[in-house]
C-alpha positions in Angstrom: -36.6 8.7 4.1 -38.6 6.5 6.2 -40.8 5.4 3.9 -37.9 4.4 1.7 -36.0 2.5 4.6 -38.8 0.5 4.6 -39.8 0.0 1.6 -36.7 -1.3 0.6 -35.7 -3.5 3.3 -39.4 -5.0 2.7 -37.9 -5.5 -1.0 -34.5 -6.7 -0.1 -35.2 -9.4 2.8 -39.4 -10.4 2.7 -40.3 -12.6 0.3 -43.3 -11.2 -2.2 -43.7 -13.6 -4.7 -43.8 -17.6 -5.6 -40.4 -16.6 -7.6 -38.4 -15.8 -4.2 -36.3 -12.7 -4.5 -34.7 -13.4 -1.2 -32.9 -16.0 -2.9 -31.3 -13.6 -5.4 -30.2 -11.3 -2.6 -28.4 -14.2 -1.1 -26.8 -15.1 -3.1 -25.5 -11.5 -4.0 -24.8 -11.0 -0.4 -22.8 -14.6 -0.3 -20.9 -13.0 -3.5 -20.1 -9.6 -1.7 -19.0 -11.3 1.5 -16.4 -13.9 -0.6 -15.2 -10.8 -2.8 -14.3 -8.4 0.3 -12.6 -11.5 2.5 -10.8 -12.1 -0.9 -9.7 -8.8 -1.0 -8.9 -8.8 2.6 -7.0 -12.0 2.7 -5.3 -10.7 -0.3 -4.1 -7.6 1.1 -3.4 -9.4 4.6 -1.4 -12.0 2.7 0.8 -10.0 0.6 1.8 -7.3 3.3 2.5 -9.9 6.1 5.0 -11.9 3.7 6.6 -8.3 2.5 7.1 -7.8 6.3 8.6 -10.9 7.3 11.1 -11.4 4.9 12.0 -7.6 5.0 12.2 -8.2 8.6 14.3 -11.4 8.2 16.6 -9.0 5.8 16.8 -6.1 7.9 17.8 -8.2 11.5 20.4 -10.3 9.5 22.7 -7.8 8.5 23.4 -4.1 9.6 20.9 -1.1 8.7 24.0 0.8 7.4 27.6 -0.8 6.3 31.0 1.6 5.5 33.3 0.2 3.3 36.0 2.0 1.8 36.4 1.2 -2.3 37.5 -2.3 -3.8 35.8 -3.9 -0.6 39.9 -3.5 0.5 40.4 -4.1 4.5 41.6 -1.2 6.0 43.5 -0.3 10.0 40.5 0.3 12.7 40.8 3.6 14.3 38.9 4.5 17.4 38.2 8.0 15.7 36.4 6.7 12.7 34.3 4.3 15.2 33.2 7.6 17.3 32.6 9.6 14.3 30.3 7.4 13.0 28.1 6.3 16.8 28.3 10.8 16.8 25.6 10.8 13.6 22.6 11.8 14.3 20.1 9.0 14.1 22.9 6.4 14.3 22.1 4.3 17.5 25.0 1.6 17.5 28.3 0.9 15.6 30.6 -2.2 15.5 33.5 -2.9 13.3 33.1 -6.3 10.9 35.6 -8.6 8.8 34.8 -10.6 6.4 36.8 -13.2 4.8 36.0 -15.3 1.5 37.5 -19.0 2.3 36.9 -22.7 1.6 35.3 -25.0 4.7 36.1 -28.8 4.7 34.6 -31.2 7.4 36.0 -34.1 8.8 35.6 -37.5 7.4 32.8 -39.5 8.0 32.6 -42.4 9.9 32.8 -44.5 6.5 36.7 -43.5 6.2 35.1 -41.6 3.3 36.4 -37.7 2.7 34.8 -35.0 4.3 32.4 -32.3 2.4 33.5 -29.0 0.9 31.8 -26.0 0.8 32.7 -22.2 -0.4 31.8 -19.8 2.6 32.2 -16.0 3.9 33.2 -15.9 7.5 31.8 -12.8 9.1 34.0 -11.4 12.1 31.6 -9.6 14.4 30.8 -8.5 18.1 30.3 -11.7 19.8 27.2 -10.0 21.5 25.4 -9.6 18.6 25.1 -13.5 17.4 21.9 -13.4 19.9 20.0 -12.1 17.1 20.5 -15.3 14.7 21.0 -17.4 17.4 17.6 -17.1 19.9 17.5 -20.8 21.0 21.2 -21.5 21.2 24.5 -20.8 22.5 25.8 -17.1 21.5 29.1 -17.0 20.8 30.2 -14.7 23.3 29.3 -17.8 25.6 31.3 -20.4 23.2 34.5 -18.7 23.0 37.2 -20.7 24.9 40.0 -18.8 26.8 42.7 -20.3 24.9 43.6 -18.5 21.6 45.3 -21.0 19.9 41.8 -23.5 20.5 39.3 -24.2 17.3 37.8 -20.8 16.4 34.1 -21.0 17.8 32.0 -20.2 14.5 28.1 -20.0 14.1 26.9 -21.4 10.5 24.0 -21.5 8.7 21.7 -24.8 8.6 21.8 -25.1 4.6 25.6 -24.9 5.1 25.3 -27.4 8.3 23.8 -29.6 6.5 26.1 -29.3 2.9 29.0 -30.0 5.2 27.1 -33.1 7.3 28.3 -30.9 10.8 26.4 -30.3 13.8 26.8 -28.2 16.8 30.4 -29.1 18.9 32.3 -31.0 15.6 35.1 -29.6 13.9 36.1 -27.9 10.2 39.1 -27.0 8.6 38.9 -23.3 6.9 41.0 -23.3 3.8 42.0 -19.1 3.9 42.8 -18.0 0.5 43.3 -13.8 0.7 46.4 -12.0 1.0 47.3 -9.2 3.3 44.7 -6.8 1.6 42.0 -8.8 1.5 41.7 -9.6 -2.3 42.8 -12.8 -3.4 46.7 -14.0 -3.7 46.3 -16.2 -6.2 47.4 -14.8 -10.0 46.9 -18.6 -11.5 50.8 -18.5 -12.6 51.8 -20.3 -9.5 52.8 -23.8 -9.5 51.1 -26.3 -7.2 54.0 -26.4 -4.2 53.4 -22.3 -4.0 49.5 -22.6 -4.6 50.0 -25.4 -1.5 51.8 -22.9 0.7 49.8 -19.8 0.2 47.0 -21.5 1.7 46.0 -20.8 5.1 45.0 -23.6 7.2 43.1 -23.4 10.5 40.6 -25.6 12.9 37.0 -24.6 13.5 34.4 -25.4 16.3 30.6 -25.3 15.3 29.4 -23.0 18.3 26.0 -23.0 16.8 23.8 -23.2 14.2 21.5 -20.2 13.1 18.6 -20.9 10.7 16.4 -17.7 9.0 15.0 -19.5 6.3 16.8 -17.5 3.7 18.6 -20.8 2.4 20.4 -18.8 -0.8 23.0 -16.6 -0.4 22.4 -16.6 3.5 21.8 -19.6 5.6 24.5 -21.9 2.9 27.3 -19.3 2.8 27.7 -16.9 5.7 29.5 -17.8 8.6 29.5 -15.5 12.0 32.6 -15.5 14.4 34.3 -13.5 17.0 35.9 -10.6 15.2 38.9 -11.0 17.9 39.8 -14.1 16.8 39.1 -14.0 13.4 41.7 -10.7 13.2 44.0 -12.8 15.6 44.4 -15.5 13.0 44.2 -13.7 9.6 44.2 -9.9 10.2 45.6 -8.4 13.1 43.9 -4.3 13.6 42.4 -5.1 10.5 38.7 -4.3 9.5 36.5 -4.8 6.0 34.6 -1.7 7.1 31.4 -0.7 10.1 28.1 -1.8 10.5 25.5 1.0 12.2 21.9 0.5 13.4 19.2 3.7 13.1 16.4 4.5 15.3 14.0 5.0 12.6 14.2 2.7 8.8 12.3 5.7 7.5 15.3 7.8 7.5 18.0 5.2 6.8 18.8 6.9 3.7 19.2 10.6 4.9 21.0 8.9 7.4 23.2 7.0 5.3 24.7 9.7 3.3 25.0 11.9 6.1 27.3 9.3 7.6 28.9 9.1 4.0 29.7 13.0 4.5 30.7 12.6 7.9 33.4 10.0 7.6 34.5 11.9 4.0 37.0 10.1 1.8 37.3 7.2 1.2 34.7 5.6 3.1 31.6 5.2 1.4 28.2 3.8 2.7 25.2 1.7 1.9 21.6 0.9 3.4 20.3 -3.1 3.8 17.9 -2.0 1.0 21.1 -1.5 -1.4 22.8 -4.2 -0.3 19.7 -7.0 -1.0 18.2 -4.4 -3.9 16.9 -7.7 -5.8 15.2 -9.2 -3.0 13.3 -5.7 -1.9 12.7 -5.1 -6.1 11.5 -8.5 -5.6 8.8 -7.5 -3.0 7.8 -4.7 -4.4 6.7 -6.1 -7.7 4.6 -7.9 -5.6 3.0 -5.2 -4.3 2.7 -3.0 -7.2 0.4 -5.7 -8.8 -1.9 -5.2 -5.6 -4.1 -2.3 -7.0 -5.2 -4.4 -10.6 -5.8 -7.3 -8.2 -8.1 -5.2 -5.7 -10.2 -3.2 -8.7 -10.8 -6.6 -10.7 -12.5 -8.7 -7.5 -14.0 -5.4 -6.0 -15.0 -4.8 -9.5 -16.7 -8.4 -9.9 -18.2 -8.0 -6.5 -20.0 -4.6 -7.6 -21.1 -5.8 -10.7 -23.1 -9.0 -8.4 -24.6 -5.7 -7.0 -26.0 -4.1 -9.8 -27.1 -7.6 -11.6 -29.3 -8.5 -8.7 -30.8 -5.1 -8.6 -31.4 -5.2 -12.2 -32.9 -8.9 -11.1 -35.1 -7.0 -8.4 -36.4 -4.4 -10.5 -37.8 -7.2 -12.8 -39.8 -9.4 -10.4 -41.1 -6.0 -8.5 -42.1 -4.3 -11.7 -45.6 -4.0 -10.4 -45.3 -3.0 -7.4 -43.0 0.0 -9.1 -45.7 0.6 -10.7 -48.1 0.3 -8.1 -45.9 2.8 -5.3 -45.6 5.5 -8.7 -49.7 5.4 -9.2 -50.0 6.2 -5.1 -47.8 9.2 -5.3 -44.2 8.1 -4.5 -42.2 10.1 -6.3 -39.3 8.7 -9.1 -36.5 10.2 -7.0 -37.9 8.1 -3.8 -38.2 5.3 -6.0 -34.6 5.6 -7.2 -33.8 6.1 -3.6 -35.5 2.5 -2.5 -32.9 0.4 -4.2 -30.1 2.6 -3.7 -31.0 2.2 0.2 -31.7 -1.3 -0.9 -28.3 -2.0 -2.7 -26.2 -0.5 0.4 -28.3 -2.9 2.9 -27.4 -5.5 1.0 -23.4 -4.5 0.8 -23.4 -3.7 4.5 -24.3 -7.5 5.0 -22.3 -8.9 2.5 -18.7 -6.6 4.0 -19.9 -7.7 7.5 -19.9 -11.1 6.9 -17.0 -10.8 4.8 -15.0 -9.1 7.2 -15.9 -11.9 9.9 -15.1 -14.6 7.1 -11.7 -13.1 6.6 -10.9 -12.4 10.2 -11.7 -16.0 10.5 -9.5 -17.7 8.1 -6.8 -15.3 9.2 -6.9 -16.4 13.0 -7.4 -20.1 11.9 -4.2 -19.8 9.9 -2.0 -17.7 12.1 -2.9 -20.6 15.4 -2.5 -23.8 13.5 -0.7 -23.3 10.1 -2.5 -25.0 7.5 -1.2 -24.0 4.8 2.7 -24.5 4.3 4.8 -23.3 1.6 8.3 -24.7 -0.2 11.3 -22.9 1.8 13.6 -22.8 -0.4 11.6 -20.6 -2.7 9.8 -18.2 -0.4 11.8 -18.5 2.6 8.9 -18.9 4.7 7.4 -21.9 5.4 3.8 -21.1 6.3 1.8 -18.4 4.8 2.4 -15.3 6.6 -0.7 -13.3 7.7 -0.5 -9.1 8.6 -4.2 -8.4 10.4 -4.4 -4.8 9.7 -7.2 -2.9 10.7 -6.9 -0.2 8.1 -7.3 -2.9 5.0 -10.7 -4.0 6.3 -11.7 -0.4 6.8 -10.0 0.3 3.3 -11.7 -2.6 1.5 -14.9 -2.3 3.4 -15.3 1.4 2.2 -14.1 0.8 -1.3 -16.8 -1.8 -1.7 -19.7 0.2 0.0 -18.6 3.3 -2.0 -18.2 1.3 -5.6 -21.8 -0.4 -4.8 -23.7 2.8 -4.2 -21.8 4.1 -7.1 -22.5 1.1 -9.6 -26.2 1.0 -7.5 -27.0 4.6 -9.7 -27.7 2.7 -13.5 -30.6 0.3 -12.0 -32.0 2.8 -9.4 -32.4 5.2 -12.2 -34.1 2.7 -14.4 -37.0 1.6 -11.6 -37.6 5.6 -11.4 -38.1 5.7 -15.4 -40.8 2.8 -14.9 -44.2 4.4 -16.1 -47.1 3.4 -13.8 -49.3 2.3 -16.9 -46.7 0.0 -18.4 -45.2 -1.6 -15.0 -48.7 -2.3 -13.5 -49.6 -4.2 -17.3 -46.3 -6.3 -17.4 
């Protein structure tokens, strides 16, 4: 096996001839190392931007909500609360309320009317606005004592910036639901009763949250204290709870167990039901992952077995030659299948240093940036995971000496009469 070591790196990285080999093997190696930092950068790419906006999803609402049917508000009970914080794998629980309602901002300094804007507001544990607020005010902080004051509310930039508000002005919220929570209008009223069914009250901006998910999040929910948000609408009432798990990996077991637990007629739903397009969404992306990665690690294999077809060529006679002093065909087959994985080994290393590269260059000053409001990121999002280099590191070596098998096979045919008279 020595003699084959050597033999092939003698064929692989000397040059023997006016025609320069070393060239060709180059320029295979420069192809192997672009195809595995593709495939790298690839994989790196696609799982860090599934990660961030799944973890944008998962830390903006609940793991688990309970509703009971028709989305109807329904009496808080201290029981139900208990019950559901008692389920095993269940962590934390809160009560939530949330109201469908109309926001209008003042009027601009140009005496002109202010903006109007459909919103939900949210009712929630004041505590828990830290986690859309981690630069600004909570709302536990910006609650005034006085009840009958503005209620403190934190919005969503897209909406902020719909309405023309910032941080400290004020908004009227237009309340439209009845007593149950559904809507009170039957469109048989006339205008004085339309008028009077509405329910007026003052808002404060508290803060001003921004996840990047500008549609359906960041321009239409609306986070305030659930105190006094039942104070002014819905006293005792709740739309259902919200429940955190330990473990996302057994969020569904979880979640019907808390279905079973509660019983009738609360029912209960993961974050992954609840935003079901934007996961399905991800996932497509993903699925197309394995065509992507056998079409480049198949073009990078293929770079393999043309330059050892290119190899066998120009070093004909010396096939020839090493066959007339003895070496046997299997040896020969076995010099350019040590030669091919020599040549892959330097091609993945400097691949996987190309790809490390980028990555780190990307992740410290962002050069690349991406539209928002149709990714909801707004730089490329990079996941270094050690397992996809190893993964596409062994794929690639393991393909090459795979695909290496055709040419090896056809330098140990070689006759030593006909190769030493090409």
């Amino acid at each position: 096996m020595k003699a084959e070591l050597y033999i092939a790196r003698r064929f692989a990285f000397k040059p023997r001839s006016l025609s320069k080999p070393t060239f060709i093997v180059l320029a295979s190696v420069i192809g192997i190392a672009v195809g595995t930092a593709a495939l790298i950068l690839t994989l790196s790419i696609v799982n860090g931007f599934a990660s961030v906006i799944e973890g944008k999803l998962i830390s903006f609402t609940s793991h688990i909500q309970v509703r009971q049917p028709d989305e109807r508000i329904f009496t808080e009970t201290r029981r139900d609360l208990q019950t559901l914080k008692g389920v095993p794998g269940v962590v934390s629980g809160s009560p939530f309320l949330e109201m469908n309602v109309m926001l209008r901002s003042r009027a601009g300094s140009g005496g002109t009317g202010g903006n109007i804007a459909p919103a939900m507001i949210q009712g929630i544990d004041p505590r828990q606005s830290s986690r859309f607020l981690r630069n600004g005010p909570a709302l536990l902080d910006a609650a005034p004592a006085s009840a009958d004051s503005p209620l403190p509310v934190i919005i969503g930039k897209s909406l902020a910036d719909n309405l023309g508000v910032k941080a400290g002005d004020r908004m009227m919220i237009v309340g439209i639901a009845g007593k149950n929570g559904a809507s009170s209008i039957t469109g048989k009223e006339s205008v004085v009763e339309l008028l009077s069914s509405l329910d007026l009250h003052v808002a404060q901006v508290a803060g001003i949250y921004d996840t990047g998910l500008s549609e359906g999040f960041d321009d239409i929910v609306v986070f305030a204290d659930i105190t006094r948000l039942q104070h002014l609408y819905h006293p005792g009432m709740i739309s259902g709870y919200e429940a955190n798990v330990a473990n996302l990996r057994n969020l569904n077991a979880i979640s019907a167990r808390v279905a079973a637990t509660l019983g009738y007629p609360f029912y209960s739903y993961t974050v992954y039901e609840r935003y079901s397009n934007l996961f399905e969404w991800l996932k497509l992306q993903k699925n197309i992952m394995p065509l992507l990665i056998v079409t480049i690690t198949v073009v990078a294999v293929f770079n393999i077995v043309s330059t050892l077809l290119v190899l066998i060529i120009e070093k004909t006679k010396e096939i020839g030659m090493l066959s007339a002093l003895g070496l046997e065909p299997r040896a020969v087959s076995m010099v350019f299948m040590v030669q091919a994985f020599m040549i892959a080994l330097v091609g993945i290393g400097l691949g996987n240093l190309l790809a490390i590269s980028l990555s780190l260059i990307e992740l410290r000053f962002h050069l690349i940036t991406l539209p928002e409001k149709s990714y909801f990121i707004r730089h490329v999002p990079i996941e270094i995971d050690p397992l996809n280099y190893l993964i596409v590191s062994a794929s690639v070596a393991l393909l090459t000496l795979l695909f290496a098998f055709i040419p090896s096979r056809v330098a140990a045919s070689l006759r030593p009469s006909i190769a030493l008279t090409t």
